[in-house]
C-alpha positions in Angstrom: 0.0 0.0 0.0 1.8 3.4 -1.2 2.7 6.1 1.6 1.5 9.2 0.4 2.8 12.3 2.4 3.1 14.8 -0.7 0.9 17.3 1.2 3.1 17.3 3.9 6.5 18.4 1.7 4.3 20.6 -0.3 6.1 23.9 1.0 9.6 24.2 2.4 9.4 25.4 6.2 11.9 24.9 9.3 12.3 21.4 9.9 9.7 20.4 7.5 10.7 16.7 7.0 11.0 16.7 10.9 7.2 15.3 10.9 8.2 12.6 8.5 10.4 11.1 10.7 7.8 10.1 13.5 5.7 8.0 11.2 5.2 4.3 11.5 3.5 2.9 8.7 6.2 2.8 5.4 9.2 3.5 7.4 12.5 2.6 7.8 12.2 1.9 11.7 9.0 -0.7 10.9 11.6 -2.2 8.4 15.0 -2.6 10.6 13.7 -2.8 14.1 14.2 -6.4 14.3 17.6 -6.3 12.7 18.4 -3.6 14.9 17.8 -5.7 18.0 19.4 -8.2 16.8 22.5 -6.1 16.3 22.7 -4.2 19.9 21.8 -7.3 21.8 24.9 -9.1 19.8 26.9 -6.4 20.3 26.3 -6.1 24.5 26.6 -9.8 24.3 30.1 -9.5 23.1 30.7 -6.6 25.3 29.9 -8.3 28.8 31.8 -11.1 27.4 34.7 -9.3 27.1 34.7 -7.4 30.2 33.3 -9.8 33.0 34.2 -13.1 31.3 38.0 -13.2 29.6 40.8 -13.8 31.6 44.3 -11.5 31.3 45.6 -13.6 28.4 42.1 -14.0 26.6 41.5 -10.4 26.8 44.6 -9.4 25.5 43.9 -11.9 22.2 40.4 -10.3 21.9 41.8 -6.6 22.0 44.5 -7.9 19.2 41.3 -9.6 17.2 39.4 -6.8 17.7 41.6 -4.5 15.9 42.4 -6.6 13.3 38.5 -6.6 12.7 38.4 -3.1 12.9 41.0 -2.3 10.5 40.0 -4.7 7.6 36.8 -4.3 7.8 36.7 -1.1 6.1 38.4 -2.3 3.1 34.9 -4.1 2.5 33.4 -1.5 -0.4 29.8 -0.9 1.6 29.2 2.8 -0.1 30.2 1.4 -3.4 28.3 -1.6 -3.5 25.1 -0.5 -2.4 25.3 2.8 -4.1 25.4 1.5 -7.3 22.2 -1.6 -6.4 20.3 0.9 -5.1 20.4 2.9 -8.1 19.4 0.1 -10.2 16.5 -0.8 -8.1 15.0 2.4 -7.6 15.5 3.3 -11.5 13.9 -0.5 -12.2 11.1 0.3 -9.7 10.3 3.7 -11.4 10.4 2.1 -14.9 8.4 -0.4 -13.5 5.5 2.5 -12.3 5.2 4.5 -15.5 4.5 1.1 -17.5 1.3 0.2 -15.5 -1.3 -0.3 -17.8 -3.9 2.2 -17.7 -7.1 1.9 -20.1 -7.6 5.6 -20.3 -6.9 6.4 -24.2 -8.4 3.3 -25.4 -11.6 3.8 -23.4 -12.1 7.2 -24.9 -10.7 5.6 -28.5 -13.8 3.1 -28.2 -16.4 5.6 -26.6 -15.8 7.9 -29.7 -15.1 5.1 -32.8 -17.5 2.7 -32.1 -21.5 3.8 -32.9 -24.4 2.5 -32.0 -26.9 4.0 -28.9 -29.0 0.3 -28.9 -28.2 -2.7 -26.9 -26.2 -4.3 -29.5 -24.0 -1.7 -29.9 -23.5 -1.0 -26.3 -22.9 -4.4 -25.6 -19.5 -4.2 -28.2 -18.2 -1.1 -26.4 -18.8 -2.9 -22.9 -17.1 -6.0 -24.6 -14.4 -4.4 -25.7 -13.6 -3.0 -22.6 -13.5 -5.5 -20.7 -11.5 -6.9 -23.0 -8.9 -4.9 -21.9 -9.2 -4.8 -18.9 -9.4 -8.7 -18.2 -5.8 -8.5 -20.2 -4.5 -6.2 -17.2 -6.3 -8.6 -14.5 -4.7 -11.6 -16.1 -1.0 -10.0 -16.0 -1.7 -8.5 -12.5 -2.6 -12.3 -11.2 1.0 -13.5 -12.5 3.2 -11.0 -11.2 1.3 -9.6 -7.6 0.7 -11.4 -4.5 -2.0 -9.6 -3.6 -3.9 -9.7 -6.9 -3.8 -13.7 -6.9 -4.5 -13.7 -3.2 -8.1 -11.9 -4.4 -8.0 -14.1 -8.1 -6.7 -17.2 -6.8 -8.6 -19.4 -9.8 -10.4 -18.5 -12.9 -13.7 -19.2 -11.0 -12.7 -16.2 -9.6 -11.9 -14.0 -12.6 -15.1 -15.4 -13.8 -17.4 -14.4 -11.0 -15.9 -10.6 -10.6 -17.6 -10.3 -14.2 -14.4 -10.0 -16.0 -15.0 -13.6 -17.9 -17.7 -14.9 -18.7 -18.7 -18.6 -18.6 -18.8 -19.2 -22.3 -15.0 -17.3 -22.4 -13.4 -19.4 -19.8 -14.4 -22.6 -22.1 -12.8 -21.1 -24.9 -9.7 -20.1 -22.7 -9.5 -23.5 -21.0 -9.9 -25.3 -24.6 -6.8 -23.4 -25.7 -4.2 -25.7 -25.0 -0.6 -23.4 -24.6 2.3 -24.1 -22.4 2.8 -20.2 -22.0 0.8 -17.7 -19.9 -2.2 -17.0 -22.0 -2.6 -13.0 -20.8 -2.2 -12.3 -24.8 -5.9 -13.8 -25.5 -8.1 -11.6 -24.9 -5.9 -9.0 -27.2 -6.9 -11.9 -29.9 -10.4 -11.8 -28.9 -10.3 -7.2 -28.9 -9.4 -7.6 -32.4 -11.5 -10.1 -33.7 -14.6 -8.2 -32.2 -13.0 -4.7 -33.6 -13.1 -6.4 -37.0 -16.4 -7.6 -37.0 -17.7 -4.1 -35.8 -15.5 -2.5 -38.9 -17.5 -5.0 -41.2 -21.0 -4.0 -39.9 -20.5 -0.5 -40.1 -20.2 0.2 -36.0 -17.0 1.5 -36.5 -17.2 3.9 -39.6 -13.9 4.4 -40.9 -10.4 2.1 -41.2 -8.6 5.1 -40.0 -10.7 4.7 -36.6 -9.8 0.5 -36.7 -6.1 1.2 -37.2 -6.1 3.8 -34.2 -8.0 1.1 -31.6 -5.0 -1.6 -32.9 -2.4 0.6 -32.5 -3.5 1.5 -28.6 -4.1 -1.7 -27.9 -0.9 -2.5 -29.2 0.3 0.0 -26.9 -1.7 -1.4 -24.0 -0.2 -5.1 -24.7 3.0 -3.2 -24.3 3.0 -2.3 -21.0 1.8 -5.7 -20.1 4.1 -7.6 -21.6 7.0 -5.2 -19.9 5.9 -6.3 -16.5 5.6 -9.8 -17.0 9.3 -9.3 -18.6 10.1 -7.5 -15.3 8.6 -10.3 -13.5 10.3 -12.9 -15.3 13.9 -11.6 -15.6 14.9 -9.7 -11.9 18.4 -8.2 -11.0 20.6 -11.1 -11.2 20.7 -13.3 -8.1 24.4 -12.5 -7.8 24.6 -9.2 -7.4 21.7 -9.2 -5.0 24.0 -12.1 -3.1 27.1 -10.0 -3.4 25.2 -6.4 -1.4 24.0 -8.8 0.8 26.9 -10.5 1.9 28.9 -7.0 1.9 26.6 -5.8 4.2 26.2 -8.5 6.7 29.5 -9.1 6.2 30.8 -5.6 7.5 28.5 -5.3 10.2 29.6 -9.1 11.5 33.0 -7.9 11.3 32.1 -4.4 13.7 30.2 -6.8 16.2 33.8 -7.4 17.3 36.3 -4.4 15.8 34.0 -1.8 17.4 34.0 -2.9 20.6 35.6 -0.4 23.4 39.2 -1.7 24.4 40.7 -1.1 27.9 42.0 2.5 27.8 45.0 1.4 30.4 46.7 -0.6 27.2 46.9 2.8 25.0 45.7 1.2 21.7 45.2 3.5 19.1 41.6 5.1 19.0 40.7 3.7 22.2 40.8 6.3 24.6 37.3 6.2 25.6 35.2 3.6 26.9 32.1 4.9 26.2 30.0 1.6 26.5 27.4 2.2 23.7 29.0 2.6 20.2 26.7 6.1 18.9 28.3 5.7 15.3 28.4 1.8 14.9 24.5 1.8 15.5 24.3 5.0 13.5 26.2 3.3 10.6 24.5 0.2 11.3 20.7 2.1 10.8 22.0 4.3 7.3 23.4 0.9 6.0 21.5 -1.3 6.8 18.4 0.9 6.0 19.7 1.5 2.9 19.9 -2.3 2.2 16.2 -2.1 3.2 15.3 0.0 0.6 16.1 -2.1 -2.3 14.4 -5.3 -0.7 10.8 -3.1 -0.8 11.5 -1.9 -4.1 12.8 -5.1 -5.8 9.5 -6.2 -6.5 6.8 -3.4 -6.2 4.3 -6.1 -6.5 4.6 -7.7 -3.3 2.3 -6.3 0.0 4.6 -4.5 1.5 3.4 -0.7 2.4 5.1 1.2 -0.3 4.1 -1.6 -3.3 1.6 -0.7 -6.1 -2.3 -0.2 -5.3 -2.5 -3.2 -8.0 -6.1 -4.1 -6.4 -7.0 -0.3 -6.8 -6.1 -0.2 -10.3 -7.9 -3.2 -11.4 -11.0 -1.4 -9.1 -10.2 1.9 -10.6 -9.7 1.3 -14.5 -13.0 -1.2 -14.5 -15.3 1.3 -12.9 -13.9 4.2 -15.2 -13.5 2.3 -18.5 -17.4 0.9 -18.3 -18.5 4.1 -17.4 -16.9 6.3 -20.3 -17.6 4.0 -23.0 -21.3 3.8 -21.7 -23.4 6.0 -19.8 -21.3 8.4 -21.2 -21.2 7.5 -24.7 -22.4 10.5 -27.1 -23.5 11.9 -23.4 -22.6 15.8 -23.9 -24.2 18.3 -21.9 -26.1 21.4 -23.4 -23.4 24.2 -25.2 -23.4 27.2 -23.9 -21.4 31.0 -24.0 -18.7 30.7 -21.7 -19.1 33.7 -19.2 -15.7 35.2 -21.5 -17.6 35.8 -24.3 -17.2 39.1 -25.1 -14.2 39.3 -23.7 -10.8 39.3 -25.4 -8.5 39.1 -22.4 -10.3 36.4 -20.1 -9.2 37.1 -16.5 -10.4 33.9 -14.3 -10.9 35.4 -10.8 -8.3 35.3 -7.7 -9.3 34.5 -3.9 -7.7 35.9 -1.5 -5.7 32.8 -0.1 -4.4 32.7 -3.5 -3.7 36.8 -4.3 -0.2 36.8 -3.9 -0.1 33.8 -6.8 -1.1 36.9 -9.5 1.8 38.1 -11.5 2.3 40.0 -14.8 3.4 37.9 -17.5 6.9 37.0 -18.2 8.1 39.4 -21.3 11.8 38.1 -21.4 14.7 39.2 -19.7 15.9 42.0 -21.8 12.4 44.0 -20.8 14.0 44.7 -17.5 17.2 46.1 -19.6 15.5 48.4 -21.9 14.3 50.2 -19.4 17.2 51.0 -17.9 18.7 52.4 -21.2 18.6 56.1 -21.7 16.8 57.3 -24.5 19.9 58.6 -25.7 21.2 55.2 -26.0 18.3 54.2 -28.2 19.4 56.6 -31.0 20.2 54.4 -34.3 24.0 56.7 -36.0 24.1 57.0 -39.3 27.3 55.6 -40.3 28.9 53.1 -42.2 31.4 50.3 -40.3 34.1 49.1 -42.0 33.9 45.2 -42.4 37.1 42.7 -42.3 38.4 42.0 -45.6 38.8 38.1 -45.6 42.6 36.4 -46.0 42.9 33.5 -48.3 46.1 31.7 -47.5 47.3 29.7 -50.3 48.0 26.4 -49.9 51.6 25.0 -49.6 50.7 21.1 -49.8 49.8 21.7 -53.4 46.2 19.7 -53.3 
């Protein structure tokens, strides 16, 4: 379920992320609390051990250990690693987002191409509709947990109205291997044919433009079941991983506080809790956290896709457009501007200081502060550069 806080950021104030930061739902603290637990209680573990348990000689081989930890550890490329993963999964996520199917030009392609105000030919705008967006529902139960959790069987996808019975026969009788997403594109252009041949949709022009959106549409569905199908390679996401853990395993043990008495270097202090090892441990760790919610935006964590909400959404708003609003206009008349040239839409006053004169370029503001002196064109002739021609010496 997406976090929306957009209102929140909409102005820049003093301390205006500061609210962010004490929210539950979508946050990094809901994320890495448990791993953070883990990490301190390790870490105090190790601590007690080393100052109530070791003997003389043990201690002394822990404090060597411990700064042979300390020092190698940081030769583990952490910033690097995840900087670079992180990118890819966020720009993989994003790429993901903007190729959601939405039905929104193909519902207003069919609401204005194909005719016909009786039942017959409201029944081929509703069937071509849902058309479309069974394709979306289809795709969506292949690549979300949540959608199949709601669509677990066809007898599901057949009692939300999206099949009907006589479909799912002709969909079952079709024997393929292969996720069969792509039929109901077969079935959209069959039924845009026939509506060509009996005159519903008037003009080829009209039949090419449906095929090419839907085209368009099948697009974006096959890119997320691509997506689905081929993910970051398992390697790399082994290789952060390990990096991670495996720099953090090594500080349960190079970041513990020494006894000051021995004068090792950087050990001056005994401060107990390590501030910047837990610090470090939340910013890197966190940031590991990111890419595992965005890997797949299809999952149920809080900041995945509304995919349930689109399939609501695009279903209410396709049938609607393409039927109770088909040829539904209402009455013209004169705009209140009518006689007026230079419309002026009106101003409240929450939003007065939001009126400005129109931008005229940026040498207005320097013509006016020209004398008119300086305006005066002189009558005179300049001398232009006579061009050199140098000839030559290669001879070609």
């Amino acid at each position: 379920m997406t976090v929306t806080y957009s209102s929140k950021v909409a102005n820049a104030t003093f301390f205006g992320f500061h609210r962010l930061l004490f929210k539950w739902r979508g946050s990094i603290y809901k994320l890495l609390y448990r791993e953070f637990i883990v990490f301190a209680v390790l870490y105090t573990a190790i601590s007690l051990v080393y100052r109530l348990l070791l003997t003389g000689a043990q201690k002394r081989y822990f404090e060597k250990l411990s700064i042979y930890c300390d020092r190698y550890a940081e030769q583990i490329p952490v910033t690097f690693v995840l900087g670079f993963y992180v990118t890819l999964v966020v720009n993989r996520w994003w790429n993901q987002f903007v190729n959601l199917p939405w039905p929104d030009r193909l519902m207003f392609l069919i609401s204005s191409s194909v005719h016909g105000s009786d039942e017959h030919g409201r029944l081929l705008r509703r069937t071509l509709m849902r058309y479309v967006n069974l394709t979306s529902l289809l795709i969506f139960r292949s690549v979300s947990t949540a959608v199949y959790k709601r669509f677990p069987t066809m007898d599901h996808v057949v009692e939300a109205g999206f099949m009907t019975a006589d479909e799912r026969k002709l969909f079952n009788h079709l024997k393929s291997p292969h996720l069969k997403y792509w039929v109901p594109f077969i079935w959209f252009g069959n039924l845009a044919t026939k509506a060509r041949n009996e005159g519903r949709i008037r003009d080829s022009v009209d039949l090419q433009s449906l095929m090419t959106e839907m085209n368009r549409y099948r697009s974006w569905c096959s890119l997320l079941f691509g997506y689905d199908w081929v993910g970051i390679p398992l390697v790399y996401t082994q290789v952060v991983t390990l990096a991670v853990y495996t720099f953090f395993f090594a500080c349960l043990i190079g970041r513990q506080f020494l006894d000051p008495t021995k004068g090792y270097a950087g050990h001056d202090l005994d401060l107990y809790i390590p501030i910047f090892t837990l610090l470090q441990f939340f910013f890197y760790a966190g940031w590991l956290k990111v890419a595992e919610q965005l890997i797949n935006p299809f999952g149920e964590d809080d900041d995945d896709f509304e995919t349930n909400w689109c399939i609501d959404r695009n279903l209410q708003v396709s049938l609607l457009a393409v039927d109770e609003m088909h040829m539904s206009l209402p009455k013209m008349k004169k705009d209140i501007y009518w006689d007026d040239s230079a419309a002026r839409p009106p101003y409240t006053l929450a939003a007065a200081d939001y009126c400005i004169p129109s931008f005229l370029g940026s040498t207005v503001q320097m013509g006016k502060q020209m004398s008119k002196n300086e305006w005066k064109m002189e009558d005179r002739k300049i001398p232009l550069p006579q061009p050199q021609f140098q000839s030559d010496p290669g001879g070609y």
